[in-house]
C-alpha positions as CSV (number, residue, x, y, z in Angstrom):
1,X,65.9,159.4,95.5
2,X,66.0,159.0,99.2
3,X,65.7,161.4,102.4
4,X,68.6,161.3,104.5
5,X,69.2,159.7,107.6
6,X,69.5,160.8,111.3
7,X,72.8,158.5,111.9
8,X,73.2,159.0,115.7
9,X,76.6,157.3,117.3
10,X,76.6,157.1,121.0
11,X,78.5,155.7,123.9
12,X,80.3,156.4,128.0
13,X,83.1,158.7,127.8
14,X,86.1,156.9,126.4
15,X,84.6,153.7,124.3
16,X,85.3,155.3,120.4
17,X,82.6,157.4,119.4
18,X,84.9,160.1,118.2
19,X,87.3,158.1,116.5
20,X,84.3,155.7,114.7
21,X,82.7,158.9,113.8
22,X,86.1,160.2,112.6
23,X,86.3,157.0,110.5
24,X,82.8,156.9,109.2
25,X,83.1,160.4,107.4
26,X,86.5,159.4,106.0
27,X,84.8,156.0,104.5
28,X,81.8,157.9,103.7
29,X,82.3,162.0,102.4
30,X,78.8,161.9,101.4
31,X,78.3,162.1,104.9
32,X,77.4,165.8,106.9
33,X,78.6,165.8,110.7
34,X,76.4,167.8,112.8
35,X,78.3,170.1,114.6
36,X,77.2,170.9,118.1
37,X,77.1,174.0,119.8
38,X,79.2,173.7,123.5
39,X,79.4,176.1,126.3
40,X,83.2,173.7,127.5
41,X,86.3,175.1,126.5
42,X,88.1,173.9,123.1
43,X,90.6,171.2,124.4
44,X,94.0,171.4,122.5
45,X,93.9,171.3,118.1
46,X,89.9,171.8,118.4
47,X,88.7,174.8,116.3
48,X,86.2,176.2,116.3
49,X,83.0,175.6,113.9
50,X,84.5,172.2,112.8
51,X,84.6,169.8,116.3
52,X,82.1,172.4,118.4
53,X,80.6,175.7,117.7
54,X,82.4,177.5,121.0
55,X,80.0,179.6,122.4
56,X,78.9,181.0,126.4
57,X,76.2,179.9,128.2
58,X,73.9,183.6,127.7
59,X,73.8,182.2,124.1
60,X,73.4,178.7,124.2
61,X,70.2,179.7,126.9
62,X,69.1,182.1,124.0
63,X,69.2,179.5,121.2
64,X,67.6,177.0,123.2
65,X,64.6,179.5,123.9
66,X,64.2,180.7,120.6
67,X,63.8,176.9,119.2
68,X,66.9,177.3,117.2
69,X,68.2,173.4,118.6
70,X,67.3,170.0,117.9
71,X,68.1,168.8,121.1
72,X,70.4,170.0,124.0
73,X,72.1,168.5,127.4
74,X,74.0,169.5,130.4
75,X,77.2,167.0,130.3
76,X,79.8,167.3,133.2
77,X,78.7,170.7,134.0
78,X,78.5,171.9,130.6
79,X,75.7,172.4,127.9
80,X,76.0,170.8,124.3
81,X,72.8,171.3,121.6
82,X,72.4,170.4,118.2
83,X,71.5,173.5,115.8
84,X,68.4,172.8,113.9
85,X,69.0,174.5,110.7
86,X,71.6,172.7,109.0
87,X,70.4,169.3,109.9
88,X,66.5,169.7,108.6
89,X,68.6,171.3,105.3
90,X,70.9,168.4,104.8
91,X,68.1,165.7,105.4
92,X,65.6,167.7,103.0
93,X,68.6,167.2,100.2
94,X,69.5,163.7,100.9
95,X,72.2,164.0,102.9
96,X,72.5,161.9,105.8
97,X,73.7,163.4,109.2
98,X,76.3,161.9,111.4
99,X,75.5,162.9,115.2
100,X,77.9,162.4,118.0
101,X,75.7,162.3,121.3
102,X,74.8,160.9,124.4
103,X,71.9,159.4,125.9
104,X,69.8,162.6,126.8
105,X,70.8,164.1,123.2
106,X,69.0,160.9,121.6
107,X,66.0,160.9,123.4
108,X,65.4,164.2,122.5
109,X,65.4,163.5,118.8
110,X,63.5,160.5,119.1
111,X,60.8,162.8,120.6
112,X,60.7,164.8,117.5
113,X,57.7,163.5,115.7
114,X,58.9,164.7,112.0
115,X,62.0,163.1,112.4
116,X,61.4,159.5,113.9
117,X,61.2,158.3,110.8
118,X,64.5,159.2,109.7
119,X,66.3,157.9,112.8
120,X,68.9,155.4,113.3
121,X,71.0,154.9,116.7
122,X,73.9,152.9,116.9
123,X,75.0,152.4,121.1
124,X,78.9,151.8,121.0
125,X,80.0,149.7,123.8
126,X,83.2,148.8,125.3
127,X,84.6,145.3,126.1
128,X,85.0,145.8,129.6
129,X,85.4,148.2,132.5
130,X,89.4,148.0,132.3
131,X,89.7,149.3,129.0
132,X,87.2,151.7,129.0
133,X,89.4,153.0,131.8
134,X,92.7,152.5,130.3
135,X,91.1,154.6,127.0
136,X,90.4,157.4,128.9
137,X,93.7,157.8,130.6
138,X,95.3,157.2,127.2
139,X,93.9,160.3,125.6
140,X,95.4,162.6,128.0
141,X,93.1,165.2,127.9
142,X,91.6,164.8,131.4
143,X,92.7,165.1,135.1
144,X,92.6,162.3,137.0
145,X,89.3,163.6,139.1
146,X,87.4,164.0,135.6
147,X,88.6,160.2,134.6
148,X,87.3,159.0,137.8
149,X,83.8,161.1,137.6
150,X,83.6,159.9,133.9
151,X,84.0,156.1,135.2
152,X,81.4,156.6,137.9
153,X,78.7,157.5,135.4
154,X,79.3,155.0,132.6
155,X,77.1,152.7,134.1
156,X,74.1,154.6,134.0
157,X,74.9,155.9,129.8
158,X,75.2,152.1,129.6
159,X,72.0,151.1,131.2
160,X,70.3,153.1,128.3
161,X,71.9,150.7,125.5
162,X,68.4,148.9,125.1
163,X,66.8,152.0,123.5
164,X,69.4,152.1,120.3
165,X,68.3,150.2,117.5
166,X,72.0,148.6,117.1
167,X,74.5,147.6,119.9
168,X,78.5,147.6,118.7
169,X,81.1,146.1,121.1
170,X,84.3,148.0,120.4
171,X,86.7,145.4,121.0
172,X,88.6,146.0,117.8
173,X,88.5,149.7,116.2
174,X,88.7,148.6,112.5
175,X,86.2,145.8,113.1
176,X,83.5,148.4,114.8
177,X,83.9,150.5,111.9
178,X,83.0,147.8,110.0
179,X,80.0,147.1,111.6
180,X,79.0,150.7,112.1
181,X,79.4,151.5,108.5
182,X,76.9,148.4,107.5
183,X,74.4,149.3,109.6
184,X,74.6,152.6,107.3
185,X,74.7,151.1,104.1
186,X,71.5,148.9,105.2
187,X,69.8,151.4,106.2
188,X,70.3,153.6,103.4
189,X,68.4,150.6,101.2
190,X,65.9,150.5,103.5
191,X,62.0,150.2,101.6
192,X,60.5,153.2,103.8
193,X,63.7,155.4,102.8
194,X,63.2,155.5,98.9
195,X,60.8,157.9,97.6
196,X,60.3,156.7,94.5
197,X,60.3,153.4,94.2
198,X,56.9,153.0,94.2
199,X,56.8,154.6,90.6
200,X,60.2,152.8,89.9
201,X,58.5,149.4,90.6
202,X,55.8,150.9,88.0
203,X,57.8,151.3,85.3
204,X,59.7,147.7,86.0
205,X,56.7,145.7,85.6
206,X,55.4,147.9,82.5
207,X,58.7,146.8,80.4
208,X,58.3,143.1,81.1
C-alpha cells in the first residue's frame, strides 16, 4: 500500500506538456488528471469538465477565497487554479495525480507543507529556440501576436528549470515519454512511499 503521488509536468508554451501528459495517462489509466479550473475560453474540441473546468472570473475569485484551490495563477491574462477536493481524495486512495502547470502553479504546491512529501516535478524542455517556435505555430491555435508574446516569456519559465527534481529535453516525443513515464515508475517504488513495508520487512525476516 502506497499514497499517491503529486506528478507535476511543466514547461514554456509549445515544448509537449499536453501531448506527454496525453501520453502518460494513455500508458498509465491508473493515473487521475487534475483538471484545472480556467477563466480563458475553450479553444476548439475542448469540453468542458474534461481539458478545463470553464468558469468566469467572479467564481474563480470566489473559490480562491473560500480555500477551495490548491494553487492558482494569472497566465496571459487569464486565471487557472487547481481544485482541492478531488486531488487530496485521489492521493488519500492511492491514486497518483497528473498536473499540467506552470512555474507559479508548482511553487504553490511545493509551499503546501502536507503535500511536499508526495511531490514530484518533471520540467520539460525543448531542444532549441527554433522549434519551440516552429511548435507553436504548428498547433494553430494562436495568432501570430500571442506566438510572439509566448516566445518572449519562455525564457524566464525556463530560468525556473533548477527547481524541478527532473529535467526532460523533448527532442524526440516517444523518447520523452519514455523518460517521463520512468521517472513515474521510480518514484512509485520509492522507500518513503510504501506504508507498509516496514511490517512487510517484519514478516520477511520472521519466515526465514
Amino acid at each position: 500500500a502506497r499514497r499517491g503521488i503529486l506528478f507535476v509536468l511543466s514547461s514554456p508554451s509549445g515544448a509537449g506538456k499536453t501531448t506527454l501528459s496525453r501520453r502518460l495517462l494513455a500508458a498509465e489509466p491508473q493515473v487521475r488528471m487534475s483538471v484545472s479550473v480556467t477563466t480563458r475560453k475553450a479553444r476548439p474540441g475542448e469540453i468542458d469538465g474534461v481539458h478545463y473546468h470553464f468558469i468566469d472570473e467572479g467564481e474563480f475569485r470566489r473559490r480562491v477565497a473560500a480555500g477551495e484551490l490548491l494553487e492558482w495563477a494569472n497566465v496571459f491574462g487569464r486565471l487557472y487554479g487547481t481544485p482541492k477536493a478531488p486531488v487530496m481524495q485521489w492521493l488519500d486512495a492511492g491514486h497518483d495525480v497528473l498536473f499540467d502547470i506552470d512555474w507559479q502553479g508548482a511553487q504553490q504546491l511545493a509551499a503546501v507543507t502536507e503535500l511536499a512529501r508526495d511531490l514530484v516535478r518533471v520540467f520539460i524542455l525543448p531542444p532549441d529556440g527554433p522549434t519551440l517556435h516552429a511548435r507553436l505555430v504548428a498547433r494553430a491555435q494562436d495568432a501570430h501576436d500571442v506566438v510572439a508574446e509566448r516566445m518572449k516569456k519562455a525564457a524566464g519559465e525556463i530560468s525556473h528549470w533548477h527547481e524541478y527534481d527532473y529535467v526532460v529535453v523533448n527532442r524526440d516525443l516517444e523518447a520523452a515519454a519514455e523518460e517521463i513515464r520512468a521517472v513515474l515508475l521510480a518514484e512509485r517504488v520509492r522507500r518513503t512511499r510504501r506504508h507498509g513495508l516496514q511490517g512487510f520487512v517484519a514478516r520477511l525476516l520472521r519466515d526465514l
